[in-house]
C-alpha positions in Angstrom: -1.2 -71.3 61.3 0.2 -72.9 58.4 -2.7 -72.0 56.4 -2.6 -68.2 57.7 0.8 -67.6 56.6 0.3 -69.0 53.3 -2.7 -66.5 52.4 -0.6 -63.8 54.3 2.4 -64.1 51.8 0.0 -64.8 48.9 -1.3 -61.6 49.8 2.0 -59.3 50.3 2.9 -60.6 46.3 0.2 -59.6 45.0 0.4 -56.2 46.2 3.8 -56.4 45.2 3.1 -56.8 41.6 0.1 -54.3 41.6 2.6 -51.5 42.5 4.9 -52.6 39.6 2.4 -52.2 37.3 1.4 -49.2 38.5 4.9 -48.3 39.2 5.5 -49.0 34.9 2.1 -47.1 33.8 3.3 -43.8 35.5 6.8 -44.2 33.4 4.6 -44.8 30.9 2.8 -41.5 31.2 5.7 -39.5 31.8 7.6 -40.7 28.8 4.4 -40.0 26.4 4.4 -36.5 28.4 8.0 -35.9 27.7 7.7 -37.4 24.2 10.1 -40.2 25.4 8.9 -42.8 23.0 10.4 -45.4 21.0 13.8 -44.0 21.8 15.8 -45.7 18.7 19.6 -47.5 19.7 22.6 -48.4 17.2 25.5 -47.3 16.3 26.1 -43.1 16.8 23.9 -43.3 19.5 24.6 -40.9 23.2 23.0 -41.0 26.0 20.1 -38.3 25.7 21.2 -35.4 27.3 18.2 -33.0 25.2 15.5 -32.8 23.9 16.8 -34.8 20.6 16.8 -38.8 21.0 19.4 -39.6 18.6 23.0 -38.4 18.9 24.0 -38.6 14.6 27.5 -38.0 13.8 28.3 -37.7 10.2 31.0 -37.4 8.2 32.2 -34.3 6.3 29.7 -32.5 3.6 27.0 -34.3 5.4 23.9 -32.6 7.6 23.0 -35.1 10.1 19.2 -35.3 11.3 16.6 -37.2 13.5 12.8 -37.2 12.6 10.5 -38.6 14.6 6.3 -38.2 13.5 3.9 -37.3 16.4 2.0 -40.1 18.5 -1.6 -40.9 18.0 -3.1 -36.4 18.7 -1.3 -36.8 22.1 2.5 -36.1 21.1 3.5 -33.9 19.0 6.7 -34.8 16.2 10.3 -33.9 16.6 12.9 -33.1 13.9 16.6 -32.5 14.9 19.6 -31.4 12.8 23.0 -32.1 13.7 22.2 -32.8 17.1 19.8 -29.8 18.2 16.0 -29.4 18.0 14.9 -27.1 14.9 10.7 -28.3 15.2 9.2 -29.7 18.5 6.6 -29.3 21.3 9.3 -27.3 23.6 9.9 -24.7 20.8 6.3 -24.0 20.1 6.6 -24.7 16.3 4.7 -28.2 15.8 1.3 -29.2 15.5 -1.4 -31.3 13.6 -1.1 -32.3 10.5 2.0 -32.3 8.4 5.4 -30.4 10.1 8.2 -29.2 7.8 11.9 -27.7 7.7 13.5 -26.3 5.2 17.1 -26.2 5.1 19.6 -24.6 2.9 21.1 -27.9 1.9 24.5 -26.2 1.6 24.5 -25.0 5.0 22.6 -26.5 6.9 20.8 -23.4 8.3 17.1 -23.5 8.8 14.9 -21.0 6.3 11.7 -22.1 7.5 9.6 -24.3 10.2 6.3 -24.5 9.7 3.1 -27.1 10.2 -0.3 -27.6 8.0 -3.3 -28.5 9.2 -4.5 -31.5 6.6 -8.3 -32.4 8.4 -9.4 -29.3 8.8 -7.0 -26.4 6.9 -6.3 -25.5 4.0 -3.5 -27.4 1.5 -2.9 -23.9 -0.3 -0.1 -22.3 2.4 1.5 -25.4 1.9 1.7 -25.8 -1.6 2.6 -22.1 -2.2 5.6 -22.9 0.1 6.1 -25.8 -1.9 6.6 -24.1 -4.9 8.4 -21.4 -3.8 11.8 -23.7 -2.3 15.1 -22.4 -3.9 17.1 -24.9 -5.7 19.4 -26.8 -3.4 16.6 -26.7 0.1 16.6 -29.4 2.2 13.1 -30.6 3.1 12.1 -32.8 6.0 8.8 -33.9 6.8 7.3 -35.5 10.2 3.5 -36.1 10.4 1.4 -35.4 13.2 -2.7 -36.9 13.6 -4.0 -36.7 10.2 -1.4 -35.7 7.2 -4.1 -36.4 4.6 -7.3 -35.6 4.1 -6.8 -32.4 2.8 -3.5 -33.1 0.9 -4.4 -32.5 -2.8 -2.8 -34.2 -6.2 -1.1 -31.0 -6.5 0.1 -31.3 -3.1 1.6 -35.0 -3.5 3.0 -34.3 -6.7 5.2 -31.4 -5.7 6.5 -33.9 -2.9 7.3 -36.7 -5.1 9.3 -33.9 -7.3 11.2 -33.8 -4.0 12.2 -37.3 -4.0 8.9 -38.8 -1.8 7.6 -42.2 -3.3 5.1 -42.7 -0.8 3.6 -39.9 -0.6 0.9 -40.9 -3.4 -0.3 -43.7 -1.0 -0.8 -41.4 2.6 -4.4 -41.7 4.0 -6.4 -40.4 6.8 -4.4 -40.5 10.4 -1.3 -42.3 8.8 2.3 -42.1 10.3 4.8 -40.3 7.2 8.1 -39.0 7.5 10.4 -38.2 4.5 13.8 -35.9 4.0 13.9 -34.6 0.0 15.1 -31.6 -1.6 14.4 -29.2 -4.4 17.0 -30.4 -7.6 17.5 -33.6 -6.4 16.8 -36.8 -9.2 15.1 -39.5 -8.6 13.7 -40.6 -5.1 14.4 -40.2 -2.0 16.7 -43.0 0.3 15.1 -41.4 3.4 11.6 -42.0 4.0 9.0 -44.3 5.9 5.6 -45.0 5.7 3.2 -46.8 8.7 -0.6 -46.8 7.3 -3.6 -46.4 9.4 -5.1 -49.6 10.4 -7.6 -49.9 13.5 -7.2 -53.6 13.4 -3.3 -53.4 14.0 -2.8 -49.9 15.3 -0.9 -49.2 18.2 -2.7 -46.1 19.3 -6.3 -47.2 19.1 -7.5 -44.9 16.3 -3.7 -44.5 15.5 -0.6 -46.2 14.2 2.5 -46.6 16.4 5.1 -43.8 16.1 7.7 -44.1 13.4 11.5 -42.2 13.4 14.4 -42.0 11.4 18.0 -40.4 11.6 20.8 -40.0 8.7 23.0 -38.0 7.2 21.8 -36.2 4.0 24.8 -35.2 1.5 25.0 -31.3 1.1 23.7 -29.9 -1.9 27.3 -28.4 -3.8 
């Protein structure tokens, strides 16, 4: 009887623990579903009550903002400004490639949201845009699947002229995101940089995730 029991109880925990993993893969799921990943923590931060993880409170003559890139081709990126979604899978306006909004960096309005294909588009639309910012814009940058391949010399240049310093080293299916502006010297204090590597990536075929928040001095 002894014996019995013992196997019994064996059993029961071990059915236990199978519906706690299964329990923690379907979180899993539905936080890659809802884009719920990596949430950051430290100081400024709320309780998420919206679609933008990081709650950043800045101080005057500042624009706060939260970037996060997209997840392996599954999630797309997210870019917030003081506190509400301007680029993101709910609004429609993300996709593969490399995601951008421009700001007037006085104001903090948003002029323009818009996302490049770089593995299968073309770089043009993007440089053209690049070239056409008005002194003073505000430009952040979250990748999404593959910034790259089709990101010319022109292309990188104009985005170091904006303050990136990493740019010049982006491959195929890294993770990139970067806030610059038109005018601005030197480079940028607001950037980050997670290469592609399938012997440490955390995505299979893709790094992990990277995100950032700030605030970014208005351009006077």
């Amino acid at each position: 009887m002894a014996e019995l029991f013992f196997r019994f109880l064996i059993f029961v925990l071990v059915v236990v623990l199978i519906l706690l993993v299964l329990e923690r893969a379907d979180k899993f799921r539905m936080d890659l579903k809802r884009g719920d990943l990596s949430k950051p923590r430290g100081n400024g931060t709320k309780p998420s009550t919206g679609p933008c993880d990081q709650w950043v409170t800045c101080p005057a003559e500042h624009l706060g903002f939260y970037i996060r890139s997209g997840a392996a081709s599954a999630v797309p990126p997210k870019i917030c400004v003081n506190n509400k979604l301007v680029l993101g899978a709910i609004l429609n306006n993300a996709g593969p490639g490399i995601n951008i909004v421009i700001l007037n960096g006085r104001t903090g309005q948003v002029i323009t949201t818009a996302h490049f294909n770089m593995y299968s588009g073309d770089v043009n639309p993007l440089i053209k845009l690049l070239k056409n910012l008005d002194q003073g814009s505000a430009v952040l940058i979250a990748s999404f699947d593959d910034p790259a391949t089709k990101l010319t010399e022109e292309a990188r240049k104009l985005f170091a002229d904006l303050g990136s310093s990493l740019v010049k080293s982006l491959g195929f299916r890294d993770n990139w995101i970067f806030v610059g502006g038109k005018g601005t010297n030197g480079k940028s204090d607001f950037e980050k940089h997670i290469k592609n590597d399938n012997t440490i990536n955390k995505y299979h075929r893709w790094p992990e995730l990277i995100d950032m928040h700030g605030c970014l001095p208005k351009y006077l």
